[in-house]
Backbone atoms as SQL, in Angstrom:
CREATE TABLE atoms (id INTEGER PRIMARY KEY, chain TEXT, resi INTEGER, resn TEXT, atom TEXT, x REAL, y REAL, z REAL);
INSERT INTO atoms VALUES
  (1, 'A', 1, 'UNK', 'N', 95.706, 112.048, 158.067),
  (2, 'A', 1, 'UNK', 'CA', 96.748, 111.238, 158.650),
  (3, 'A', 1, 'UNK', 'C', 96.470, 110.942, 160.102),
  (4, 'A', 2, 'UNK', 'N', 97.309, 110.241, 160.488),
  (5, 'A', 2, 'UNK', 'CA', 97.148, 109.722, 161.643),
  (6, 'A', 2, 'UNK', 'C', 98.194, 109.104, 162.481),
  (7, 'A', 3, 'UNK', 'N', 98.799, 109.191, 164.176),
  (8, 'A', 3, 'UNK', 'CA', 99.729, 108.355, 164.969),
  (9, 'A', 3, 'UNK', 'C', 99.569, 106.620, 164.564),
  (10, 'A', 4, 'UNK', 'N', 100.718, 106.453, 163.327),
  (11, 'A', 4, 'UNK', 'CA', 100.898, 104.965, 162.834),
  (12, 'A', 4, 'UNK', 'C', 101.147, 103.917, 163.947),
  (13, 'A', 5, 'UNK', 'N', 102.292, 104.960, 165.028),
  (14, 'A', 5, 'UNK', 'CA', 102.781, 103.479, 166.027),
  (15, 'A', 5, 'UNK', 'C', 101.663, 103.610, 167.111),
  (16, 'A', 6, 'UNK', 'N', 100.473, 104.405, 167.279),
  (17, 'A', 6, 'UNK', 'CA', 99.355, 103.818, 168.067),
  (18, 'A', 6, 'UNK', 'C', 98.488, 102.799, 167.312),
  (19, 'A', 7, 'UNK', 'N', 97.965, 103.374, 166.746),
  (20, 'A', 7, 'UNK', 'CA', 97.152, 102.779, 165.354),
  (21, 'A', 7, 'UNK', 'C', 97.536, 100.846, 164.753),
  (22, 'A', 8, 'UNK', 'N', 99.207, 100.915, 165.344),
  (23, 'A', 8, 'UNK', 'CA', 99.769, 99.588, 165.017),
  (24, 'A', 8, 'UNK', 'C', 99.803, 98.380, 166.296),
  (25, 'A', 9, 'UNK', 'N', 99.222, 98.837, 167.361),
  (26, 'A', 9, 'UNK', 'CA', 99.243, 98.461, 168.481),
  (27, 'A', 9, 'UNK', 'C', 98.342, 97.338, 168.478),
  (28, 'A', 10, 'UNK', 'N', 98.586, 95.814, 169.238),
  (29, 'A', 10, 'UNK', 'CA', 97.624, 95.271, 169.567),
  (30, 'A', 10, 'UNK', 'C', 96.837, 95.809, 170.570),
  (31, 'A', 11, 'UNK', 'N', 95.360, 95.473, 170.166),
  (32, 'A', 11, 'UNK', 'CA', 94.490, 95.793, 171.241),
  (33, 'A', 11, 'UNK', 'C', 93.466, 94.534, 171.449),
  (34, 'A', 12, 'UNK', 'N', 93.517, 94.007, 172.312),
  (35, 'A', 12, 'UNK', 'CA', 92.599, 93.061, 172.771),
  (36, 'A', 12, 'UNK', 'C', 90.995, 93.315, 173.065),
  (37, 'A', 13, 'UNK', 'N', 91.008, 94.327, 173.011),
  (38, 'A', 13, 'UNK', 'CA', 89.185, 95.037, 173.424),
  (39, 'A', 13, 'UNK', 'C', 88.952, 95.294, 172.181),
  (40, 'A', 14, 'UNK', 'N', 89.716, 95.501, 171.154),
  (41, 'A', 14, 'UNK', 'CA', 88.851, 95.931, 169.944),
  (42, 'A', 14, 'UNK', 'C', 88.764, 94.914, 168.855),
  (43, 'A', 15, 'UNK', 'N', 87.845, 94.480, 168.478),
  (44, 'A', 15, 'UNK', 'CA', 87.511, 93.453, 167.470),
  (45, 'A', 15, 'UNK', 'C', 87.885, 93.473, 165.848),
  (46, 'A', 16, 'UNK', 'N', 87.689, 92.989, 165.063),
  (47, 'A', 16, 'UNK', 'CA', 87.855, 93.733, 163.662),
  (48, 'A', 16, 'UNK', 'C', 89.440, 92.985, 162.727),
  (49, 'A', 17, 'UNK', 'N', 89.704, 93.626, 162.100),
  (50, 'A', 17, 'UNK', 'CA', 90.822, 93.650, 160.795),
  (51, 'A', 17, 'UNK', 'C', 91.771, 95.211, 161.294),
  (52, 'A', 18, 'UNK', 'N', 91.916, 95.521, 162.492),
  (53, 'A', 18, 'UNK', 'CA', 92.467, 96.702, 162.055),
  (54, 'A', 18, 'UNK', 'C', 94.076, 96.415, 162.061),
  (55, 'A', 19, 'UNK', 'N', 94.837, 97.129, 161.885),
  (56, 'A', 19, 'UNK', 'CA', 95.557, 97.869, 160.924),
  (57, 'A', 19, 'UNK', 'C', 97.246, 96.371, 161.554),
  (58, 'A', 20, 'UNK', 'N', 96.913, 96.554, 162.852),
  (59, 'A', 20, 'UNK', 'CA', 97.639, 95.176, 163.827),
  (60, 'A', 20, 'UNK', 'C', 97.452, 93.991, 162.944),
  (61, 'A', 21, 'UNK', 'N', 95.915, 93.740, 163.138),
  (62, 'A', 21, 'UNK', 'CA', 95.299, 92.230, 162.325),
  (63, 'A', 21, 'UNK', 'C', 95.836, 92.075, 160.499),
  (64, 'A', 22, 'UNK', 'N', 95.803, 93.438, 159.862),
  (65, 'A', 22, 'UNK', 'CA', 96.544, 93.296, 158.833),
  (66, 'A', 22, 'UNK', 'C', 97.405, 93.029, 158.326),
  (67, 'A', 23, 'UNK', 'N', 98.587, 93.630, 158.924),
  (68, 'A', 23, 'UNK', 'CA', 99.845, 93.058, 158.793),
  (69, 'A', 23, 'UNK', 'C', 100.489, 91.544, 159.545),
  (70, 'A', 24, 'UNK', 'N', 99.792, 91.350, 160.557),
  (71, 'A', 24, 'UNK', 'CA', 99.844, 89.948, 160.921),
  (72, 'A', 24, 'UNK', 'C', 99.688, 88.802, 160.168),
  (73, 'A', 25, 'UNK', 'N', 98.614, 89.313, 159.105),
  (74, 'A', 25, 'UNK', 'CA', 98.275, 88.248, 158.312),
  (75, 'A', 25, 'UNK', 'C', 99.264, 88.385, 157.033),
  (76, 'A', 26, 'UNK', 'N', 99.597, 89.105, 156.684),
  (77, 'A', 26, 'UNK', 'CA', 99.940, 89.296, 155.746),
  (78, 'A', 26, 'UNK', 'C', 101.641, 89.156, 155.739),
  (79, 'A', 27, 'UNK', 'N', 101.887, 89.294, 156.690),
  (80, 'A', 27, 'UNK', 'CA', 103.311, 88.728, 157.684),
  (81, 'A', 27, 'UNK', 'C', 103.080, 87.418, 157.417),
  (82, 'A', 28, 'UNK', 'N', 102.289, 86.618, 157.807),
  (83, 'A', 28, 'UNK', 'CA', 101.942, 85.495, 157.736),
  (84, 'A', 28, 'UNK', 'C', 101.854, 84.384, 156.339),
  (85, 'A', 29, 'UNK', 'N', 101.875, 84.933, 155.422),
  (86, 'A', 29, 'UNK', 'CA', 101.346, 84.586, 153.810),
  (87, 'A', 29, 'UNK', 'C', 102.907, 85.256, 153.690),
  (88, 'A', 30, 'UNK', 'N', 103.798, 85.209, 154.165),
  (89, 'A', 30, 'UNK', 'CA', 104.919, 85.662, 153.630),
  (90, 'A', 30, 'UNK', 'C', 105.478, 87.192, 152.903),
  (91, 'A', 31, 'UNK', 'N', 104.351, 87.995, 153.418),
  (92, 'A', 31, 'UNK', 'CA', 104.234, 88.932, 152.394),
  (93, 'A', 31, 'UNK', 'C', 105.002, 90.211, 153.474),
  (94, 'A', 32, 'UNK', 'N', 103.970, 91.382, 153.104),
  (95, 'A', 32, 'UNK', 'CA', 104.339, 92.794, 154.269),
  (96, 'A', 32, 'UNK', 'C', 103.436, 93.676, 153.919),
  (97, 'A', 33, 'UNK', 'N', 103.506, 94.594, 155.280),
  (98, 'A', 33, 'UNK', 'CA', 102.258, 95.724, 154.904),
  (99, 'A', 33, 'UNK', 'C', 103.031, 96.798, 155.674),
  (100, 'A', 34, 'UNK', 'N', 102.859, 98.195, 154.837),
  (101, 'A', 34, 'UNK', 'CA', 103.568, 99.202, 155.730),
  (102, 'A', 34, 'UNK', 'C', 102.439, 100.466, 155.783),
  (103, 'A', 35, 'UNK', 'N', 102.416, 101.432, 156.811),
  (104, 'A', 35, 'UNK', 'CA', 101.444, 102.115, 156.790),
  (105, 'A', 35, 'UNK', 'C', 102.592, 103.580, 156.553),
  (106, 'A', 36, 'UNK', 'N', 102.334, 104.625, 155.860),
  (107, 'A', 36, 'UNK', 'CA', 103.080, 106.005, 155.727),
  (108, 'A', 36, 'UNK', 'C', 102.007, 107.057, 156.243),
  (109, 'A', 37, 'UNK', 'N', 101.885, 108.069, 156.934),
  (110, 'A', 37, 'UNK', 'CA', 100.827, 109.219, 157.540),
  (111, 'A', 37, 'UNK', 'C', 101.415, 109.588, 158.435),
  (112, 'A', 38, 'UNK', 'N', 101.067, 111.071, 157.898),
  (113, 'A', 38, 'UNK', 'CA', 101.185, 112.314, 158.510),
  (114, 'A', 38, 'UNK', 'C', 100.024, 113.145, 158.621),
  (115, 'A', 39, 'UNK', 'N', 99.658, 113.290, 160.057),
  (116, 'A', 39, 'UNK', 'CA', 98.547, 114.678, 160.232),
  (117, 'A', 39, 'UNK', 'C', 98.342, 115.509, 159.518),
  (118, 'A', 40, 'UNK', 'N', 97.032, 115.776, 158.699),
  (119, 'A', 40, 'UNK', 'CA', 96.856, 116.692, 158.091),
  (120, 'A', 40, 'UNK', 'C', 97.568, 116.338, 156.442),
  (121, 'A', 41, 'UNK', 'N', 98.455, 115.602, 156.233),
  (122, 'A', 41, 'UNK', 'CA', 98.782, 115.462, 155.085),
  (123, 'A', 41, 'UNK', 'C', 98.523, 114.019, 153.781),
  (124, 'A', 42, 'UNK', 'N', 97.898, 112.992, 154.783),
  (125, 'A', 42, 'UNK', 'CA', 96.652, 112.056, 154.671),
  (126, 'A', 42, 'UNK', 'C', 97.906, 110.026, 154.900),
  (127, 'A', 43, 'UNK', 'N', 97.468, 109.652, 154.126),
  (128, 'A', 43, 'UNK', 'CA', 98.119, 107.990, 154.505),
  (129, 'A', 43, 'UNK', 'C', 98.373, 107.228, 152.983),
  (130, 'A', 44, 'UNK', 'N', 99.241, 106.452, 152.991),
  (131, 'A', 44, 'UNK', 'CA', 99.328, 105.579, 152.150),
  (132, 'A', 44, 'UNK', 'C', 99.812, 104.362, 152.848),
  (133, 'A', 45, 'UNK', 'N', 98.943, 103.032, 152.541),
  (134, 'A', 45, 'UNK', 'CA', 99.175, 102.231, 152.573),
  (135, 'A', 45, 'UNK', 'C', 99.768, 101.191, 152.079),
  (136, 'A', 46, 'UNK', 'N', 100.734, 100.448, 152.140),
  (137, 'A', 46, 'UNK', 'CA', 101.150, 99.088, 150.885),
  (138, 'A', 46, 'UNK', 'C', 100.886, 97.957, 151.112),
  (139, 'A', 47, 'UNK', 'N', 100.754, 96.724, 150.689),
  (140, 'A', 47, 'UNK', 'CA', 100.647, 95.896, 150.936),
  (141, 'A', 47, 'UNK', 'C', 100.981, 94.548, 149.663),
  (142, 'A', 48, 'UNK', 'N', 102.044, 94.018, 150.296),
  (143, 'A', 48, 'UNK', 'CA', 102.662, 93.153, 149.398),
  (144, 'A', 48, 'UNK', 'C', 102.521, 91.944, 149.550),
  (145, 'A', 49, 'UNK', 'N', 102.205, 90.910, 148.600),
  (146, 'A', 49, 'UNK', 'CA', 101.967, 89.224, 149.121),
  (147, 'A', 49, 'UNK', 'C', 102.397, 88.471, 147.954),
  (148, 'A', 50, 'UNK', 'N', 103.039, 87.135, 148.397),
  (149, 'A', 50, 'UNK', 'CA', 104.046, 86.533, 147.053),
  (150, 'A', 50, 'UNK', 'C', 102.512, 85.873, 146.192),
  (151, 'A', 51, 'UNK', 'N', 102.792, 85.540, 145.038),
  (152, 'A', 51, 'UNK', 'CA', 102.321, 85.419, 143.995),
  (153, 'A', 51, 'UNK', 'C', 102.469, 83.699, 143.681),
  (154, 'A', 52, 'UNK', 'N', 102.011, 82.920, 144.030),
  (155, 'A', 52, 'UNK', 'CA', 102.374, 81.170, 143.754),
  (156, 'A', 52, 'UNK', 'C', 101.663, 80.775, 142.803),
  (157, 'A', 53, 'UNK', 'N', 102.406, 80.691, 142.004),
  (158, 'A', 53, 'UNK', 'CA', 101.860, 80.060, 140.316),
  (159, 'A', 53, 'UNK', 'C', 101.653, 78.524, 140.229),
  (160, 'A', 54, 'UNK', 'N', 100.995, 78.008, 139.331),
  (161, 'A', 54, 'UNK', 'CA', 101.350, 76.889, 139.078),
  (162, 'A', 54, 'UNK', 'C', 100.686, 75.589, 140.108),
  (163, 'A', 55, 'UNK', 'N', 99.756, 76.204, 140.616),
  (164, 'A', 55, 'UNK', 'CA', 99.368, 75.479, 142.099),
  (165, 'A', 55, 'UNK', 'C', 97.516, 75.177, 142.191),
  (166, 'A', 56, 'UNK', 'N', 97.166, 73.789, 141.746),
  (167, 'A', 56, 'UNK', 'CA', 96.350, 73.091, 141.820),
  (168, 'A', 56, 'UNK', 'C', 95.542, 73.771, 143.129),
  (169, 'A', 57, 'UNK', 'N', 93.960, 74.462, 142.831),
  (170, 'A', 57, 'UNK', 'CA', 93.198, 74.931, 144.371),
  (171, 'A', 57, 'UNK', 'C', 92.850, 73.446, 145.137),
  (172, 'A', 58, 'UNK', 'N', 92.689, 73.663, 146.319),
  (173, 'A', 58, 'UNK', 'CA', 92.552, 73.023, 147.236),
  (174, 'A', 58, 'UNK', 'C', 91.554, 73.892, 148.000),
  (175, 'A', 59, 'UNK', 'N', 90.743, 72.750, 149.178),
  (176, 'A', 59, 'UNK', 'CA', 89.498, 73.155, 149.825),
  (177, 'A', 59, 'UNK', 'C', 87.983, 72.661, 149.432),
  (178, 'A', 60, 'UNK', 'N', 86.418, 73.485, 150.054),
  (179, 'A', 60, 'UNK', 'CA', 85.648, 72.781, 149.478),
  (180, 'A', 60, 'UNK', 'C', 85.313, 73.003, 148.478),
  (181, 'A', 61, 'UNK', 'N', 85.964, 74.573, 147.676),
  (182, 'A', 61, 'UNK', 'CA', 85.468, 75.283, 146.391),
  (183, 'A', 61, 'UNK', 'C', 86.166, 74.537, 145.612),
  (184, 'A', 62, 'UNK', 'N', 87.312, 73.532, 145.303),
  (185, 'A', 62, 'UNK', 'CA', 87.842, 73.206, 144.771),
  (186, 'A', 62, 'UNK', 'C', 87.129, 72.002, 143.412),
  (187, 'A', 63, 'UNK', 'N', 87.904, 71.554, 141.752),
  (188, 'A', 63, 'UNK', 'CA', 86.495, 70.420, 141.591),
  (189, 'A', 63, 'UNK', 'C', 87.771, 69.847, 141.870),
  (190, 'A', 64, 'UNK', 'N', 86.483, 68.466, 141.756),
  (191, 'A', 64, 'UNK', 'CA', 87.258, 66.726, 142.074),
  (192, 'A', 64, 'UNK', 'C', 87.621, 66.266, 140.636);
């Protein structure tokens, strides 16, 4: 486990996906992410994002 509300902190010097950049995005896509840890007793993470059915891909992977 580990201090969640440091760990959740923006940091501008550090690069990456961490744990800030995660839930931002995922905030973002409408969804949520929660982190649970305790020292010594280890972490669970969740992470939830809505599900849009029914929806034609778009982009360059997409066909014509």
């Amino acid at each position: 486990g580990f201090d969640v509300a440091q760990a959740m902190q923006a940091d501008d010097t550090v690069t990456g996906f961490g744990l800030f950049g995660i839930r931002e995005r995922f905030v973002a896509l409408g969804g949520s992410f929660s982190v649970d840890s305790r020292p010594g007793k280890g972490t669970r993470c969740s992470f939830t994002a809505p599900l849009i059915e029914d929806q034609e891909p778009t982009g360059a992977d997409s066909p014509v």
